[in-house]
Structures are given as structure tokens and as C-alpha cells.
N, C-alpha and C positions, 0 to 999 in steps of 0.2 A: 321567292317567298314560299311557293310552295315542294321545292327540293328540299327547304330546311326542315318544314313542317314534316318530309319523306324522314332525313336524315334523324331527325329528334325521335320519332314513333319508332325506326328500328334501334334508336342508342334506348330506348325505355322498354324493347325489347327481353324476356327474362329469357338470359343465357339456359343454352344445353348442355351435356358434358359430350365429350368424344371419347370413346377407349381408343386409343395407338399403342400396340406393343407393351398392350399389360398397363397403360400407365392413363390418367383421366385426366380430360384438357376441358375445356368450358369454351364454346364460341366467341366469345367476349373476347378478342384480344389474345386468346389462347395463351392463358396464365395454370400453370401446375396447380396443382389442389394437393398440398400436402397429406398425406396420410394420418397424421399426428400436428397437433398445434402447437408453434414452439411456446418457452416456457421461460418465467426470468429464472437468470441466472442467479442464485444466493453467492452473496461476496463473503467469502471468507479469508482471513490476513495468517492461519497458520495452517502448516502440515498436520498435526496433530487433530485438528478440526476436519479434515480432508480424509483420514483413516479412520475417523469417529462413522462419518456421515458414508463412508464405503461398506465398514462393520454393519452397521444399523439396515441396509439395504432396505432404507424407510422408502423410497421411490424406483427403483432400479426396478424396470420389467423384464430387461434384456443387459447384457454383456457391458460395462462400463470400461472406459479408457480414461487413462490421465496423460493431458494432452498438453507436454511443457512449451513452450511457448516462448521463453526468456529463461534468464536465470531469476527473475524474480518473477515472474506471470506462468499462472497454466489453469487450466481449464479440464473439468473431468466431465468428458460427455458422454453419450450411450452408443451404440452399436446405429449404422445406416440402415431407413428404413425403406420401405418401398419404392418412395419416391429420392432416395441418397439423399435424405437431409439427417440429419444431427441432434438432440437435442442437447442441450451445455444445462448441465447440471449445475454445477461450482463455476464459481471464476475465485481464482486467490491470486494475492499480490503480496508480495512481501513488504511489510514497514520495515525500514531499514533506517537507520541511526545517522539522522544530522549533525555530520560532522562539517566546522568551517574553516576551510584552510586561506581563502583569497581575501579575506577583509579582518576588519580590525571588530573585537564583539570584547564587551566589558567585562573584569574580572569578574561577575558575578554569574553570568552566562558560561565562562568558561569553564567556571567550576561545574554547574550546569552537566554540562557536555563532557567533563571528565567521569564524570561520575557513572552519567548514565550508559557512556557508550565505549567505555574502555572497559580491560578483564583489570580488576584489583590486584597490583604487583606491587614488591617493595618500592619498585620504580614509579610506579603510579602514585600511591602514597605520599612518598617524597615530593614529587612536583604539585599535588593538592597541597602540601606542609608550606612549601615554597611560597604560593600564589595568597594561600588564607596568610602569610605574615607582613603583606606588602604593605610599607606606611603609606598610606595617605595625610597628608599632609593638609585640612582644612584647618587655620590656624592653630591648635594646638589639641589636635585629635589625630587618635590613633586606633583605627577599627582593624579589628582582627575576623574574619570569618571563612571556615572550615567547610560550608557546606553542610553541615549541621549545628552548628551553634554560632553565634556572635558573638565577640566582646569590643564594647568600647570603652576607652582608655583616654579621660582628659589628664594635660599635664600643666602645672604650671613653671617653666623652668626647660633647662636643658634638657633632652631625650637623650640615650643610649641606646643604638640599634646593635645587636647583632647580625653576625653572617653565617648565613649556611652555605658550607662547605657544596662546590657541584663535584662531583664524581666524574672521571676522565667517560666512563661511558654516556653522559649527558652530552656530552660537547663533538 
């Protein structure tokens, strides 16, 4: 009982610092005291934002590095301070274009995903032209849609579809 009573009085104890080789420790466990507080990092998703915020040299005391990390992740932190720690300014991550190739997703997604994440080619064109003229067939409806407009088409009677032609480079 009374070793804990010992033990507890020196854990309440208020730590001292030690200098070793230029650098400050604290009795306690001898934990580094950084020099500088680290800092959060701002999340940015572009390069563009990344050269804005290097220009502006709105926080920059010292030397900055851009510190890639991935092909879609990097991190632009500052120069090592007394104690070799870092601070990380930026963190950026690329958003990068959901595209699905391993499952089944509905014409209306797919157009979707054409849109947003292919370059606009005659090729491209053509296979939006393709997919906006598929019949659907809910009793006697015929929806047409483009990705920017809709038409629906009641019939009563016979239909007549047409075919579009595919090009030997589709296949």
C-alpha cells in the first residue's frame, strides 16, 4: 500500500527537460519535444490547387518539398527541423474516374460513365447514338434517351426498328 502511495507521488511528479546533444528530453518516459507543433494537413484533389498554395507562400517559413508518394497521392511538406520531424502542409489525392468493367450497371449509368469519363470521339458519339436507341420493350413503349434529353414514343400497332451499321473497328 504504501509503495503505491511511493509510486503514484513520483508518477504526479512534474517532469524536467534533459539537453543530450543539442536535442530536449523530459524525464517522464523520455519523449522528444518537438521543436514545432505538427499541423493538419489541407486536403487538396488538384495540382493546380498545389501551385496556387506554393505561389501564395501564405505559410511557408522554410524550404517546401513535394513529396509524391503514389501516382495518385503526395504530400508537400517543409524542410527538417531541429528535432527531424516534418511538417505536411498539403496532402492531395487524385479523384479519378469510375469506370465498371466486371458487372452488369443499367443503360442509364452507362451513359452516365460515358460521358463523364471518356474524351468526346466520333467513336464515342456513335456508341452514346447506339445505347440512347435501344428499344425497350414495356408493352408498347419505346424510350429513347441520349444523356441529354428523353423521348418517349407510345405505339399502337406494328413497330419498325432500324439498324445501325457497327464499323469493322468496333468489333
Amino acid at each position: 500500500m504504501l509503495t503505491e502511495l511511493l509510486n503514484r507521488l513520483l508518477d504526479l511528479k512534474r517532469p524536467e527537460t534533459v539537453e543530450i546533444k543539442e536535442q530536449t528530453f523530459s524525464t517522464n518516459k523520455l519523449h522528444l519535444i518537438p521543436d514545432s507543433p505538427s499541423v493538419d494537413a489541407i486536403e487538396i484533389h488538384s495540382l493546380t490547387g498545389i501551385v496556387d498554395y506554393i505561389k501564395s507562400k501564405f505559410d511557408s517559413r522554410s524550404k517546401l518539398l513535394i513529396h509524391i508518394e503514389s501516382p495518385t497521392q503526395l504530400r508537400l511538406i517543409d524542410a527538417l527541423d531541429n528535432t527531424n520531424n516534418r511538417r505536411v502542409y498539403l496532402y492531395s489525392e487524385a479523384i479519378l474516374p469510375n469506370i465498371i468493367f466486371d458487372r452488369f450497371i443499367d443503360r442509364e449509368q452507362f451513359q452516365i460513365m460515358l460521358q463523364a469519363n471518356f474524351v468526346q470521339t466520333p467513336d464515342h458519339l456513335t456508341v452514346i447514338d447506339i445505347v440512347s436507341h435501344i428499344h425497350v420493350e414495356n408493352g408498347t413503349v419505346e424510350l429513347k434517351d441520349n444523356g441529354f434529353a428523353q423521348s418517349v414514343t407510345t405505339k399502337g400497332g406494328a413497330a419498325t426498328l432500324s439498324t445501325t451499321p457497327l464499323h469493322q473497328r468496333f468489333l
